[in-house]
Backbone bond lengths (Angstrom), bond angles and torsions (degrees), N, CA, C in turn:
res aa  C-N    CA-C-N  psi(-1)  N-CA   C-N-CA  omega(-1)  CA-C   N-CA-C  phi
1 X - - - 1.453 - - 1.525 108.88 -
2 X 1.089 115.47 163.88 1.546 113.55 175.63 0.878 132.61 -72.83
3 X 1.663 148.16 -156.66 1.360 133.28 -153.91 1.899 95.44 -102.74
4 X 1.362 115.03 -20.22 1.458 132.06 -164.32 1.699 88.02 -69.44
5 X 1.406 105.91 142.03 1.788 118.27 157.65 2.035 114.93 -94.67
6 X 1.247 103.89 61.70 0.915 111.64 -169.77 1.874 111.03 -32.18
7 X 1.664 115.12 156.69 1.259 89.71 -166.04 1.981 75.36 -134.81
8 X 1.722 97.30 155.70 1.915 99.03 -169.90 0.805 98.08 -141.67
9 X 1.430 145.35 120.73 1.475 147.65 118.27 1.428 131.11 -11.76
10 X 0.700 141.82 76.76 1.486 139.17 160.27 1.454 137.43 -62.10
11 X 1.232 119.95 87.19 1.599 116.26 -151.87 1.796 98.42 -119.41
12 X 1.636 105.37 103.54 1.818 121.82 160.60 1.111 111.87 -153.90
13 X 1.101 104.63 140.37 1.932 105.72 174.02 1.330 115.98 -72.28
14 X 1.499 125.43 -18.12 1.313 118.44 -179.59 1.779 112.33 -80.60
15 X 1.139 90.19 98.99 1.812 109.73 -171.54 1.978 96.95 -57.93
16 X 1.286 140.76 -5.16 1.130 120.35 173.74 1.692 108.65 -102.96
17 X 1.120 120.93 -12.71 1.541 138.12 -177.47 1.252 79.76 -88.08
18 X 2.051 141.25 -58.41 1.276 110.47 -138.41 1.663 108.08 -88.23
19 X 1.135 123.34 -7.89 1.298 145.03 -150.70 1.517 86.46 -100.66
20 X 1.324 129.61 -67.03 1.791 121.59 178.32 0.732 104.58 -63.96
21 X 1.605 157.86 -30.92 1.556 133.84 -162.50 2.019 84.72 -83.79
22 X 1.735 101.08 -58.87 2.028 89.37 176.25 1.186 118.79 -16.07
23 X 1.266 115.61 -54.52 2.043 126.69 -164.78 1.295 104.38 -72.89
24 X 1.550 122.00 -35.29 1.582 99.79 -174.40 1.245 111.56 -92.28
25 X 1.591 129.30 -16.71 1.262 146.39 155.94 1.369 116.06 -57.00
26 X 1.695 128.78 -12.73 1.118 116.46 173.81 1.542 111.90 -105.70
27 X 1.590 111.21 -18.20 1.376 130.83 170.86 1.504 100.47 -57.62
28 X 1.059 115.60 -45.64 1.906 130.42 -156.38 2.041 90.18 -76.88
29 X 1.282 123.63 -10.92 1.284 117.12 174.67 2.027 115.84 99.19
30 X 1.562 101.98 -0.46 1.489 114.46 166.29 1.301 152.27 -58.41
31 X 1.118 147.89 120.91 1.354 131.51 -167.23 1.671 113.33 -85.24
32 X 1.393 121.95 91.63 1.412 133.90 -165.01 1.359 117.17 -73.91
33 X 1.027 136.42 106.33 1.895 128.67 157.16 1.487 82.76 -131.80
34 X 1.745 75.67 142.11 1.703 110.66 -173.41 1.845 99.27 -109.78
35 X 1.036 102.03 173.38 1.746 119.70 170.38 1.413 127.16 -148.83
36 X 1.239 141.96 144.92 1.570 112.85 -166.58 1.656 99.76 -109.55
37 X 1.468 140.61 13.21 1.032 136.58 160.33 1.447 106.08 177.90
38 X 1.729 105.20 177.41 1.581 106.87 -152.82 1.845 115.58 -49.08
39 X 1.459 116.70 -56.62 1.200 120.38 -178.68 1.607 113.22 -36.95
40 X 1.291 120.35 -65.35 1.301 119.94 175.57 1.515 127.13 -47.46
41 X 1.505 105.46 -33.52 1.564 112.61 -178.08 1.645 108.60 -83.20
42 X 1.585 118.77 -32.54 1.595 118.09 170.03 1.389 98.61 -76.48
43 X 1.064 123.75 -32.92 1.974 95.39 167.29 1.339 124.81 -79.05
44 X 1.592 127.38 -23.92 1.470 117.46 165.06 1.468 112.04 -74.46
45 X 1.071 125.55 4.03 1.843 141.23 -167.93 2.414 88.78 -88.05
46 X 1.367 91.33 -62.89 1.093 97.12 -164.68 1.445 107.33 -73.99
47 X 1.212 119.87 -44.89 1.581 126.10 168.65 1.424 113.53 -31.01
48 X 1.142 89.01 -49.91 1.629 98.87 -163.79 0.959 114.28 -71.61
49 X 1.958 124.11 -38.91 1.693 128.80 -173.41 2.053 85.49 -68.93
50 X 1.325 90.50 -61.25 2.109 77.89 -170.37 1.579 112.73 -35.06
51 X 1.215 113.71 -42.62 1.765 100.57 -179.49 1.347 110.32 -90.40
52 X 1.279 110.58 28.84 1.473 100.13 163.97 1.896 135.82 77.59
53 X 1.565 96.36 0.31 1.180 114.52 -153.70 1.607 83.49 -130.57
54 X 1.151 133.62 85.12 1.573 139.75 -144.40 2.129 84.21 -110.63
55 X 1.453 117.51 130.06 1.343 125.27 161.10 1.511 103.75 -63.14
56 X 1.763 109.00 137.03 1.411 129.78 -177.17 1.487 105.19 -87.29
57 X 1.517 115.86 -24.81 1.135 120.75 -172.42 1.985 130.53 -160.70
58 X 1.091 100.53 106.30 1.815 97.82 -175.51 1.656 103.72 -88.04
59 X 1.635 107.21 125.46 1.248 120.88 150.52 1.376 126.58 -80.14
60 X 1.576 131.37 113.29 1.201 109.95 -172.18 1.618 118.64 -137.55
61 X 1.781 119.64 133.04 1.518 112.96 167.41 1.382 130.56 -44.86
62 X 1.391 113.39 128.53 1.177 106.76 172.90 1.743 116.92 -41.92
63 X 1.464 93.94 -60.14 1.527 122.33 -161.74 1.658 112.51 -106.38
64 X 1.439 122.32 94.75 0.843 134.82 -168.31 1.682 120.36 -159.39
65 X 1.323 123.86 164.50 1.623 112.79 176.63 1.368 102.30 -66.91
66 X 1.909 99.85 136.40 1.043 106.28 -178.79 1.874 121.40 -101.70
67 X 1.127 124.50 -129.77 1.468 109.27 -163.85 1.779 102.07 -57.57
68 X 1.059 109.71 -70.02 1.705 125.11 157.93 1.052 147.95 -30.23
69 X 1.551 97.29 0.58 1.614 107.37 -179.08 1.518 115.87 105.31
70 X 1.587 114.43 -45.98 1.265 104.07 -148.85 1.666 99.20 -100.55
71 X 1.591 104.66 158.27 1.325 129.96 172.65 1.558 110.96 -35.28
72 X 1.373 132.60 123.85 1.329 116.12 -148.27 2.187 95.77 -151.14
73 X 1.127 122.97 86.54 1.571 112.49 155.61 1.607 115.06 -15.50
74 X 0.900 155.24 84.38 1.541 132.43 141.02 1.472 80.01 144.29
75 X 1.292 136.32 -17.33 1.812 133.77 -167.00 1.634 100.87 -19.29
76 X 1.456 97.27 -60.72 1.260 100.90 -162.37 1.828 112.37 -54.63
77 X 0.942 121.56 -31.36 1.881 126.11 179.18 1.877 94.79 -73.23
78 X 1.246 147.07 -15.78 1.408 151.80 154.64 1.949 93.42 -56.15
79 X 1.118 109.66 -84.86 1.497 96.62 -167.84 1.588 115.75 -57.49
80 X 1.069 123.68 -21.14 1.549 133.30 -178.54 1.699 101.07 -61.81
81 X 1.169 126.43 -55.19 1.624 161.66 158.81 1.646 97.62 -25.96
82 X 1.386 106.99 -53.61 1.725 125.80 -158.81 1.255 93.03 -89.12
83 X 1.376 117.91 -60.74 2.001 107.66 174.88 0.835 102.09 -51.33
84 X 1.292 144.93 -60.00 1.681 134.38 -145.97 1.553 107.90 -65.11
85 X 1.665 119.93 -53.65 1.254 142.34 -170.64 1.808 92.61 -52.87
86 X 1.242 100.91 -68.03 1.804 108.71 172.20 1.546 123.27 -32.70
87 X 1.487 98.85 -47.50 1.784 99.69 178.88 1.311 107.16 -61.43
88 X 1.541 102.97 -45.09 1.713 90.15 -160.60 1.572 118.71 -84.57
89 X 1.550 95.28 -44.99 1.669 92.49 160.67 1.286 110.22 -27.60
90 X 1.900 127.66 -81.33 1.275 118.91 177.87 1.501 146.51 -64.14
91 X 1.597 115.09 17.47 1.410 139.02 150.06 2.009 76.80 87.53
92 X 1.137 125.27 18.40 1.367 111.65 -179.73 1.701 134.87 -70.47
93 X 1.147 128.82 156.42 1.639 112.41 -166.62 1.908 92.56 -69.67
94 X 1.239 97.06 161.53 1.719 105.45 -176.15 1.880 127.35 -50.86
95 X 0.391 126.54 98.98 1.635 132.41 176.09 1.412 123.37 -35.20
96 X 1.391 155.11 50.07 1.117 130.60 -111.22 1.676 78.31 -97.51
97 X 1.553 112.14 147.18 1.685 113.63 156.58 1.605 111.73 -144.52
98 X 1.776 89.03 148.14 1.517 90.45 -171.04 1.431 98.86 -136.00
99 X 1.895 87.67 137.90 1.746 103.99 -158.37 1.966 94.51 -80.17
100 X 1.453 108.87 148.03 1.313 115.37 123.62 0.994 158.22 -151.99
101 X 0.971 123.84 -155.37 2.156 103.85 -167.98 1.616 118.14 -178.95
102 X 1.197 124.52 138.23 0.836 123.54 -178.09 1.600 140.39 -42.08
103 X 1.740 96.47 -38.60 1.834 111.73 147.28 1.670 114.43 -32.53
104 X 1.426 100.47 111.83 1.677 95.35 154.84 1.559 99.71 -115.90
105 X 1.512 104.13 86.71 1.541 123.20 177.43 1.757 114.74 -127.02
106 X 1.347 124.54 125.57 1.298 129.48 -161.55 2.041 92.00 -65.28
107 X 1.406 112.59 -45.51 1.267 114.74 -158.66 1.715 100.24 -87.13
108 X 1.244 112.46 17.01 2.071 112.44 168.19 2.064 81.43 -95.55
109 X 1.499 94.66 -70.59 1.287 88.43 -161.84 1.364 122.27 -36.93
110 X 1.534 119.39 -48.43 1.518 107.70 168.99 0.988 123.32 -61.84
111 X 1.382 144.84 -32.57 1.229 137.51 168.65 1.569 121.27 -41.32
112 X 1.391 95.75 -43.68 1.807 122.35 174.36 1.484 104.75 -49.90
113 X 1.244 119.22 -61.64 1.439 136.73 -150.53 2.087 93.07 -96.37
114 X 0.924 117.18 -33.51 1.989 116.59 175.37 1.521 84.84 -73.90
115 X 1.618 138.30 -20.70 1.644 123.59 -178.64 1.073 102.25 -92.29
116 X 1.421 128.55 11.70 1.745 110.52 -176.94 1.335 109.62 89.64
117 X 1.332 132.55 -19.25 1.413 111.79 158.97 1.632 128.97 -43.17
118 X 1.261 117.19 134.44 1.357 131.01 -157.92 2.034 87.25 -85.56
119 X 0.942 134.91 -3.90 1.435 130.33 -177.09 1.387 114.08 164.50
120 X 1.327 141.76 166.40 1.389 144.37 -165.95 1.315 85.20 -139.46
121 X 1.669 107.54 150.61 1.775 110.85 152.10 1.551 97.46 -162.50
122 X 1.124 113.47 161.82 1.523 140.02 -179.12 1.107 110.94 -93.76
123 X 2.115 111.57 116.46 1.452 122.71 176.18 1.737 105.85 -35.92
124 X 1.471 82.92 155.56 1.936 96.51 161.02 2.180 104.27 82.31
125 X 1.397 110.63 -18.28 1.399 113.71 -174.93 1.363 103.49 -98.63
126 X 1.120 101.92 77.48 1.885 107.80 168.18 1.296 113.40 -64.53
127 X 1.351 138.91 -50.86 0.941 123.80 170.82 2.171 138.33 -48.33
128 X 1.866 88.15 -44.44 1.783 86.97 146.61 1.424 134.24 -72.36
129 X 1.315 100.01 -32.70 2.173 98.71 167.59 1.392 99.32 -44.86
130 X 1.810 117.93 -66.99 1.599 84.16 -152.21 1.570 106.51 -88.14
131 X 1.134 97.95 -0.93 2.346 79.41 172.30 1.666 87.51 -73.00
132 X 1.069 141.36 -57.94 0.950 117.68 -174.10 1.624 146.53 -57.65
133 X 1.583 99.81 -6.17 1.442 110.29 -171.22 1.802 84.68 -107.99
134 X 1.093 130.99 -29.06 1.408 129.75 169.05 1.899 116.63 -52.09
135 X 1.454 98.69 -57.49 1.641 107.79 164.82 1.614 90.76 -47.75
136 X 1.257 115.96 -108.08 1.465 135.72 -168.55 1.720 81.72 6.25
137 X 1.129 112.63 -105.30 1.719 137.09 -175.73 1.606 129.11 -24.23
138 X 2.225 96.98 -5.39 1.571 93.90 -167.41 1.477 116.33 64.73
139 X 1.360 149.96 -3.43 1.340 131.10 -178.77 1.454 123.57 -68.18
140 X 1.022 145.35 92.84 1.757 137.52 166.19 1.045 100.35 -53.01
């Protein structure tokens, strides 16, 4: 990997999905903080640009509590919506985030990717997360 300590967000409420993708993401040489739904992950989003130490990359559930707490279809395209609005409002370099979800459906992923998601992938495929969080990130 390169000389950068890349740093990743990980945002699902299912604490046994979020905890294994953490481990192979920390094996892979990453700097991991997780969140268990949108509110928590737009405040470590913003936390993080104020200290200066800005996330390279948000992983995010489709289907998860959304700003409010509650259990939410699509939650995850709400915070996707909220980063984007955030970058540009704050003139910030791009955010890249990539949705996933338990759907292995061509028409989630586009929906994902027509919202500005930087890539879609299907829980449980570690091996496509990280080519895909590698693309996302530029790493050869």
């Amino acid at each position: 990997m390169d000389d950068i300590e890349y740093k990743i967000l990980l945002v699902d409420d299912e604490e046994n999905l979020i905890r294994s993708m953490e481990k192979t993401l920390f094996r892979e040489g990453f700097d991991v903080e997780t969140a268990g739904g949108n509110a928590e992950a737009f405040e470590f989003i913003c936390e993080a640009t104020a200290d200066e130490e800005p996330f390279h990359l948000v992983v995010v559930d489709l289907n998860m509590p959304d700003f409010e707490g509650k259990e939410k279809k699509y939650a995850g395209l709400e915070l996707l919506a909220r980063i984007k609005e955030y970058v540009r409002e704050n003139d910030l370099a791009d955010l890249p985030v990539i949705v996933n979800s338990a759907w292995d459906e061509v028409e989630t992923a586009k929906k994902c990717i027509d919202a500005g998601a930087t890539d879609y992938f299907v829980k449980g495929r570690t091996n496509e997360m990280l080519v895909k969080i590698r693309k996302a990130l530029k790493i050869t």
